[in-house]
C-alpha positions in Angstrom: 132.7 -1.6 19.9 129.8 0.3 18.4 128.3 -1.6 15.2 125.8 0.6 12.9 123.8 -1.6 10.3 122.1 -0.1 6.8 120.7 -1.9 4.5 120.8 -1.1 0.9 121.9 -2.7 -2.8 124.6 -2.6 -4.5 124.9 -3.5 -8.3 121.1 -4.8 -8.0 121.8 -6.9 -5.3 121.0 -6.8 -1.5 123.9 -5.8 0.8 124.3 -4.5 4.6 127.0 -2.3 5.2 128.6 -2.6 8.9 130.3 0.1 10.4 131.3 1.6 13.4 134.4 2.2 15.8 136.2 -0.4 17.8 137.5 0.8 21.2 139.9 -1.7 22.1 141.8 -1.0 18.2 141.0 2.7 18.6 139.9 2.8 15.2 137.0 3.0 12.6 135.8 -0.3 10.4 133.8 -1.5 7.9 132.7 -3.9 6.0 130.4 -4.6 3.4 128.6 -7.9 2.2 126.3 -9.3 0.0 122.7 -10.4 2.4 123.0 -13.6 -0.5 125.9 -15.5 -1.3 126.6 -14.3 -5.0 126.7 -17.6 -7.5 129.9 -16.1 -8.7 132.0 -15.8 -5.4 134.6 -18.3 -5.8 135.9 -17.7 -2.4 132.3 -18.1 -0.9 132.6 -15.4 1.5 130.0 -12.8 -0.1 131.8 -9.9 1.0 132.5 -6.9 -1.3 134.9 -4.7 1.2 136.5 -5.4 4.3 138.3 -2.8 6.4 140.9 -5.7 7.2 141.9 -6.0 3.6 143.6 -2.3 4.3 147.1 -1.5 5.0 145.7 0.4 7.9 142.5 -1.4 8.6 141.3 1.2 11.8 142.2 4.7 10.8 141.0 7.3 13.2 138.5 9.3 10.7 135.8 7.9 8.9 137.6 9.5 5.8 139.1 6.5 4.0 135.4 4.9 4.4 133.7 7.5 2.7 136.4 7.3 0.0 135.4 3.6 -0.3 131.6 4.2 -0.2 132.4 6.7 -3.0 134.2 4.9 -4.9 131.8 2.2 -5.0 129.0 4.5 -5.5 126.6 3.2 -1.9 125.3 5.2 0.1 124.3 5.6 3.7 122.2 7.9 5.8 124.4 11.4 6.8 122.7 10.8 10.6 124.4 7.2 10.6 127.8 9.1 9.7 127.5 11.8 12.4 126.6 9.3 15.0 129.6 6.4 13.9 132.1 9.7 14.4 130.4 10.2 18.1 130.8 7.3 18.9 134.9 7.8 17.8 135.0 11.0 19.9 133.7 9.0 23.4 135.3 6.2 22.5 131.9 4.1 22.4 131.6 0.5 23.3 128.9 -2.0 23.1 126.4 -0.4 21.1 124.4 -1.9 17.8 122.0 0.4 15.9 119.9 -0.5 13.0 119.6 2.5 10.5 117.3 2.5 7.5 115.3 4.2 4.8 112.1 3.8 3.5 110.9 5.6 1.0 113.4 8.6 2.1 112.0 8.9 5.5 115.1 7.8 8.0 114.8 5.5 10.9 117.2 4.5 13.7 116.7 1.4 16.3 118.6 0.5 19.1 119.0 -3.1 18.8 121.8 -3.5 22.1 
């Protein structure tokens, strides 16, 4: 499984949005959480969006993900995109990458 890792807020609010593709499902995931457990979570679990919560929780496109992203108005860096969809088309395993910006410069770290 390939696991990419930004950074970023959401609603004023610190959040790190996983995503990546999983070899043995054959699919793309995500999911999306606060870095602090919100005071209003009743279920405790901090998370805003989790691919699993889909009727089809590993499509093979990045598509309904970008929807998501969209619809909740986050964003993440285009290079993270274009490198989670390689990883799709060689069906990549075992692989975590820390992406980030700062102060619109982009950075990318191999973390395993």
């Amino acid at each position: 499984m390939s696991r990419h890792y930004f950074k970023t807020t959401y609603t004023g609010k610190p959040i790190e949005v996983l995503m990546g593709f999983d070899r043995p499902l054959n699919g793309f995931f995500m999911v999306i959480d606060y870095q602090e457990e919100p005071e209003d979570d009743d279920e405790g679990e901090g998370l805003i969006y989790s691919n699993l919560w889909e009727r089809n929780p590993h499509p093979d496109s990045l598509t309904p993900y970008l929807e998501k992203l969209t619809e909740l108005n986050i964003s993440v860096p285009a290079e993270m995109l274009q490198e989670i969809e390689k990883d799709g088309e060689v069906k990549m395993g075992n692989k975590n990458v820390r992406h980030a910006m700062v102060d619109g410069t982009y950075t990318r770290t191999f973390i395993g």
